[in-house]
C-alpha positions in Angstrom: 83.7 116.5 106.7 85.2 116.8 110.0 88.0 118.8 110.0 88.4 121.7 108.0 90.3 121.8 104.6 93.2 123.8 106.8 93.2 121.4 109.8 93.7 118.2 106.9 96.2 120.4 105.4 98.2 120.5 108.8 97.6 116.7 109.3 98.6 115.7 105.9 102.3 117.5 106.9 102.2 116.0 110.4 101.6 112.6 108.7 104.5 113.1 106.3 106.9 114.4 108.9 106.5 111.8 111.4 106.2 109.0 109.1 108.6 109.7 105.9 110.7 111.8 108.1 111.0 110.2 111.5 109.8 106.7 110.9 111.5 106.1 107.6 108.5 105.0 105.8 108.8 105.2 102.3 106.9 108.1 100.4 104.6 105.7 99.3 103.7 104.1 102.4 103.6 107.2 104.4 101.4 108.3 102.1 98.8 105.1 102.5 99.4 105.0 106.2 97.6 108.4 106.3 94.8 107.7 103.8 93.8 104.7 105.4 93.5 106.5 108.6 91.4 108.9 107.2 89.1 107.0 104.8 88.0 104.0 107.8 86.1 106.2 108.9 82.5 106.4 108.5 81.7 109.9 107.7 85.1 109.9 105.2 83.9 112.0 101.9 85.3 112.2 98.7 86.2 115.9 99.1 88.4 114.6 102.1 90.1 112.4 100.0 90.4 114.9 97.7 91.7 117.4 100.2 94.4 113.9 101.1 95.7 113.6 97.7 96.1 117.1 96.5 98.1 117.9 99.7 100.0 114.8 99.9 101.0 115.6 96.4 102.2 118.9 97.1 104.3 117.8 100.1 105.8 114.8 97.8 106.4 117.2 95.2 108.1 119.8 97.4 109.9 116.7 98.8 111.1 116.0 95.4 109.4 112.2 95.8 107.6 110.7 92.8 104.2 110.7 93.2 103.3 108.6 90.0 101.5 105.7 92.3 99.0 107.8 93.6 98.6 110.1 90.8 96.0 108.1 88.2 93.6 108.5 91.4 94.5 112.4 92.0 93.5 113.5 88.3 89.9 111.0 88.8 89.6 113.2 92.1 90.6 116.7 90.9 88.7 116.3 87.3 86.9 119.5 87.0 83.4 118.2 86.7 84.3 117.3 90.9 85.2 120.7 91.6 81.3 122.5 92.4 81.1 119.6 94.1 84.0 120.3 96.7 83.0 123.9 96.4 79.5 122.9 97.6 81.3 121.0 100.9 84.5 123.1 101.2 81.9 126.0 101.6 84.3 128.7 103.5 87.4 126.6 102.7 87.1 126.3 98.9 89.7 129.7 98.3 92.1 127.5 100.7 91.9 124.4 98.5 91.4 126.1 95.0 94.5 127.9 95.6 96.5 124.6 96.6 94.9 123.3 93.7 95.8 125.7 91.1 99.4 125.4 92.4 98.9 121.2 92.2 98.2 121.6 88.5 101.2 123.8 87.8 103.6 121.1 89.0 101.9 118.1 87.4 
């Protein structure tokens, strides 16, 4: 990963905020705008995704947007057989992402 699970965080709000809020995109497109960004690149991980969808979901939630297109891919992604796995890449930032993810689960 690049950035750290706090820096995607930040950009996953940015992203919504100038695209949803300022640009008028719908939820939905806002929402594929910004993973496309992130996922053409080369050294795009799964965990980043993951990081993408839980976040996105919390903002679309908060929001009070639907998030039933992108949530079929957002329970593969945060299936707990994934989660040592994100633990293992996370590394410092797991606590960060578990705890958005424990609230994720609360809402769904």
């Amino acid at each position: 990963m690049d950035l750290t699970y706090l820096e995607i965080k930040e950009d996953m709000q940015d992203s919504f905020d100038s695209l949803y809020k300022r640009a008028n995109y719908t939820a939905k497109d806002a929402f594929y705008a910004t993973l496309e960004d992130y996922i053409t690149h080369d050294s795009s991980t799964e965990t980043e995704e993951c990081c993408i969808y839980v976040n996105f979901a919390l903002i679309l939630i908060n929001a009070e947007e639907k998030i039933e297109f992108l949530k079929n891919r957002l329970l593969e992604l945060i299936d707990d057989k994934n989660i040592s796995f994100y633990k293992e890449e996370l590394n410092n930032d797991f606590n960060n992402f578990y705890q958005d993810l424990i609230t994720l689960k609360k809402l769904l």
